[in-house]
N, C-alpha and C positions, 0 to 999 in steps of 0.2 A: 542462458538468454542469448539468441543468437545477436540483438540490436542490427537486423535486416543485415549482416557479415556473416555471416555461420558462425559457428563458435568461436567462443576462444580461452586457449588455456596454455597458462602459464609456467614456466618451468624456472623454478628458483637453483641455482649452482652455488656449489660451496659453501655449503649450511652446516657449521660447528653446531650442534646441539645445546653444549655445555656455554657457549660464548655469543652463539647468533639467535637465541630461543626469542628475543623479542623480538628482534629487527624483522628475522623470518617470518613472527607470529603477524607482525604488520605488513608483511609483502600479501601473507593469504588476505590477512583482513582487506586493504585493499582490492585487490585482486577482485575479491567476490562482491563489493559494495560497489563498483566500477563498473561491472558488465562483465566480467568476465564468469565463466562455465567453471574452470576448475581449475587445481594448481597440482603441480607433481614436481616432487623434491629427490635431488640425487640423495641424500642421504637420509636414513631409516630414523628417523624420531617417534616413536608411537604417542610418547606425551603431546609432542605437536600433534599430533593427528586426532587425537582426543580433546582438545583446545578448541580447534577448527571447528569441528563437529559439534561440540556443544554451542558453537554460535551460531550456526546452521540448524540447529533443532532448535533456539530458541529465537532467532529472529526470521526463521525461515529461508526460501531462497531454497533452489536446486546443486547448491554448489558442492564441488568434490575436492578429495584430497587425496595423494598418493604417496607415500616418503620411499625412501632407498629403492627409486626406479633408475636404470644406467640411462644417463643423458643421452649416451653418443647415440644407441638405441634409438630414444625417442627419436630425435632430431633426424636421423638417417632414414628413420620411418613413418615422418611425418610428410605429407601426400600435399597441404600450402604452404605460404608463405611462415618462413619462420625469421621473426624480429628478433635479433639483440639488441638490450637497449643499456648502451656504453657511450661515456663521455666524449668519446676516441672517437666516434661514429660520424654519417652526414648528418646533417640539419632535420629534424624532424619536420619541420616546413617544406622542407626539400625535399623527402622520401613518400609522406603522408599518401599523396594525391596515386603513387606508383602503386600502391600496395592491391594487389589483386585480392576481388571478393572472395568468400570461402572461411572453411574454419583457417585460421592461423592460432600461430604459437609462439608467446612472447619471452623471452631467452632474460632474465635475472640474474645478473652475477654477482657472488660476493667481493672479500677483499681480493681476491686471486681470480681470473679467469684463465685457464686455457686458453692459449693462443690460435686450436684448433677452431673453435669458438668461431672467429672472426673469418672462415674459411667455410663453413658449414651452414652460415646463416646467410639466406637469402638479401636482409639487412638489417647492415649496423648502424644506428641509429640512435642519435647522439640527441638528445631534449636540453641543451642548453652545453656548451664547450668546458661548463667550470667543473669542480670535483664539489659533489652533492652525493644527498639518501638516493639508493634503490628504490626507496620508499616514493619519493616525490616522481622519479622519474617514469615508473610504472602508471602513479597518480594522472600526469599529465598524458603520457600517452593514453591510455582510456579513453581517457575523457576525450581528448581530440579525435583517436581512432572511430570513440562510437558518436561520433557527435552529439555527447552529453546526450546522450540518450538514455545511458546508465541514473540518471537523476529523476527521469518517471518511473523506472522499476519498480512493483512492485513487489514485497518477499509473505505475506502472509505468514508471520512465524506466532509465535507464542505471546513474542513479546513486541509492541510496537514503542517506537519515541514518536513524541509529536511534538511538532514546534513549537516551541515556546518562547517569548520575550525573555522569559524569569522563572527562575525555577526550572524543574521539570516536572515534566508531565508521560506518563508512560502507562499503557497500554497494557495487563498482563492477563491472557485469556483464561489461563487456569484458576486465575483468583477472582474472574469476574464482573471483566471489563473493567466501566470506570466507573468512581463514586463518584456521588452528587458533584461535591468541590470541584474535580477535576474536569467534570463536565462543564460545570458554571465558568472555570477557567480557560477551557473552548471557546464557550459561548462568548464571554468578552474580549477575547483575544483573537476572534473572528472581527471582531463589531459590531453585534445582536444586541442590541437596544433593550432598556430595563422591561418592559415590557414584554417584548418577544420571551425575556428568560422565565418571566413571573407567569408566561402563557405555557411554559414550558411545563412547570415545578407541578403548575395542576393535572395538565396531561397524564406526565409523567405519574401521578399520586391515585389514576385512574386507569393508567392502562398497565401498570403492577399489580392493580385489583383484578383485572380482566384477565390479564393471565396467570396470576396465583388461580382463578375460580377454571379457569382453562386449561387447567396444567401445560402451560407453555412456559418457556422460559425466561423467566425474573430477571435475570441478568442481563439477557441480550434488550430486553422490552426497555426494562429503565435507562439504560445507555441509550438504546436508539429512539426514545420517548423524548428523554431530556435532551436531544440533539435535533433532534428532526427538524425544525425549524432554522436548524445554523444557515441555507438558503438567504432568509431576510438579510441576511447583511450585505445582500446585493443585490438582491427584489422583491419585492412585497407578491409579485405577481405570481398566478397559477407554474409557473415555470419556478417559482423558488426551492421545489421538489428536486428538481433534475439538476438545479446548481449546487442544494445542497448535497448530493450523492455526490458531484462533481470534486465540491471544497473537501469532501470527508475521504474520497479517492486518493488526491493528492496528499493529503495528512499523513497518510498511511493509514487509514482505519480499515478496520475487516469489511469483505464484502458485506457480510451480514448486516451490519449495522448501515452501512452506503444505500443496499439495497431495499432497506425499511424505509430510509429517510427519503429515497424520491420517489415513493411509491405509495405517500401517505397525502396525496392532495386530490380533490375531489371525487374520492371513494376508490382513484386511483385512476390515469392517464390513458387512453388507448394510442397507439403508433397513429394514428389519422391527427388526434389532438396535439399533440408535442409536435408534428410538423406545423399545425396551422399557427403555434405558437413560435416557429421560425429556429425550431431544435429538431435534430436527428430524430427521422421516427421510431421510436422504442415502446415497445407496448412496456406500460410501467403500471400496471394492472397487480394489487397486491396477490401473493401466490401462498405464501407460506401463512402459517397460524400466526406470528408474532407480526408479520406485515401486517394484518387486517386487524389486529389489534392496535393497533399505535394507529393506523389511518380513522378506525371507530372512535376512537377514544381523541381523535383530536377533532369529531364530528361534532361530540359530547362536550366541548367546552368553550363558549366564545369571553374570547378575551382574557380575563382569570378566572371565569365562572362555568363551575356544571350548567348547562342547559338540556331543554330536552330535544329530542332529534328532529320534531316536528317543525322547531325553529329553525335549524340548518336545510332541515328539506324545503321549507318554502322560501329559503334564500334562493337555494340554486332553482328551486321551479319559476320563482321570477328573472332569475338571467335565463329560464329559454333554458338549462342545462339538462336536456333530459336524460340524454346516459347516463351522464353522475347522480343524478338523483334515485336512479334505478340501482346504478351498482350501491350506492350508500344504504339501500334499503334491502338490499341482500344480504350487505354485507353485516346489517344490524338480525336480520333472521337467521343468518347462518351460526352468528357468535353467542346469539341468546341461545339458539340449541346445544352450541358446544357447550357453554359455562354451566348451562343450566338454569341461566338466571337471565333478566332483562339486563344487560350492562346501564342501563337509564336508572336503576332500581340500586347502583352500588354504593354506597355513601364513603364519601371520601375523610 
């Protein structure tokens, strides 16, 4: 992730293996949860480097790892700015504003640093005078270097956390996405009102029919069925589509499931309508088979109740909505041919 600086990657110095395997193991994990591109280690650990890696495959993120590369090498060969970041150093308040755009390279030292070190590096750059972690000091610079920018990233891994007051809540794609519970745990811990949820639970119980009979996928449907509405708990309004993608962005939720949930409000959005709504124009027009399923399927239900389609269409033909009403009625011809069957016809 360049965070609008070109990259940046970090070079950890004097890493015992047998003595530094954790402290190390937390310079990368920082490192890569901060904004930074990659880390390269003067000394060869492959265990580290299998460590690394498996949290990059399961939480995602583009980040790298290098062990037993010669420092003096990098550093002599590296074309920006390169930070050391030493107690000993100036003021990080004082350096910050100096540092020229471009990839840079953040210099890590263990117990021991080389004195050449402090000769080599563009600057040495001290985040507080007292003797502290590596850890923290890496920490703070990031965050200041990329102006906390590193805290919108997205990683798209396997595995997501989402915020929670209590407990956890975690995201694992290979098993599934989320079950009901954990959903409902969303949904209140968003602020979505007993109703919104109870509007949900039936959706959801109709648009798992529609793509079991659709062969589409079950898992992604009932996640982004029982979510799609998390929007309300900040608007009731045609726009609670686009907030909800918005809230489930920031959560860290898969595209997949962001892009169902704001893509399921009057048969789906055209870029002319989301601007007259005073939101960035995005054509949010469902694309995919489990999009048009969950947008159908929340056509099919007002309130906690199956209804039939004929009632939502002469809702929107009385607000004047004629696109929507047109897309909702394609999108009900389109899905009765795919299923095979009237989705109006499915008993829940």
């Amino acid at each position: 992730m360049s965070m609008g600086k070109g990259e940046i990657t970090v070079l950890r110095l004097g890493h015992r293996p047998q003595r530094d395997k954790r402290i190390t193991t937390h310079v990368a994990l920082v490192a890569r949860a901060f904004g930074a591109n990659s880390i390269q280690i003067s000394e060869k650990d492959a265990e580290l480097e299998k460590t690394i890696r498996d949290v990059v495959d399961r939480f995602g993120g583009d980040f790298s790892i290098e062990t037993g590369v010669s420092w003096k090498k990098v550093i002599r060969q590296w074309e920006g700015p390169v930070i050391h970041l030493t107690m000993y150093g100036e003021r990080l308040e004082d350096v910050l504003g100096n540092i020229e755009k471009g990839d840079v390279l953040v210099v890590v030292g263990a117990e021991k640093v080389p004195g050449e070190i402090f000769k080599l590096a563009d600057y040495n750059v001290s985040v507080g005078n007292q003797p502290h972690s590596e850890v923290a000091a890496l920490a703070l610079f990031l965050d200041r270097f990329t102006e906390a920018k590193w805290a919108g990233q997205r990683f798209e891994g396997k595995r997501i956390i989402l915020p929670s007051r209590k407990g956890k809540t975690v995201i694992d794609i290979d098993e599934g996405y989320l079950d009901r519970e954990d959903c409902l745990k969303v949904l209140r811990e968003a602020g979505c009102e007993q109703d919104v949820i109870k509007h949900s639970e039936v959706v959801t119980k109709l648009a798992v029919k529609m793509a079991e009979a659709c062969e589409a996928d079950q898992d992604l449907v009932r996640t982004a069925s029982m979510l799609h509405d998390i929007g309300r708990s900040v608007t009731h309004g045609p726009e609670h589509g686009y907030q909800g993608g918005r809230i489930l962005r920031k959560m860290g939720f898969p595209e997949s499931i962001a892009s169902i949930v704001e893509r399921h409000v009057g048969g789906g959005l055209g870029a002319q309508e989301l601007k007259g709504l005073g939101l960035p124009a995005k054509d949010l027009v469902p694309v995919t088979l489990e999009e048009k399923i969950v947008c159908l399927a929340d056509k099919l239900v007002d309130d906690n109740q199956k209804v039939r389609l004929e009632i939502e269409i002469q809702k929107l033909m009385e607000k004047g909505l004629e696109k929507a009403t047109q897309r909702v009625k394609e999108l009900h011809r389109e899905l009765t041919k795919i299923c095979c069957i009237d989705p109006e016809e499915l008993d829940l």
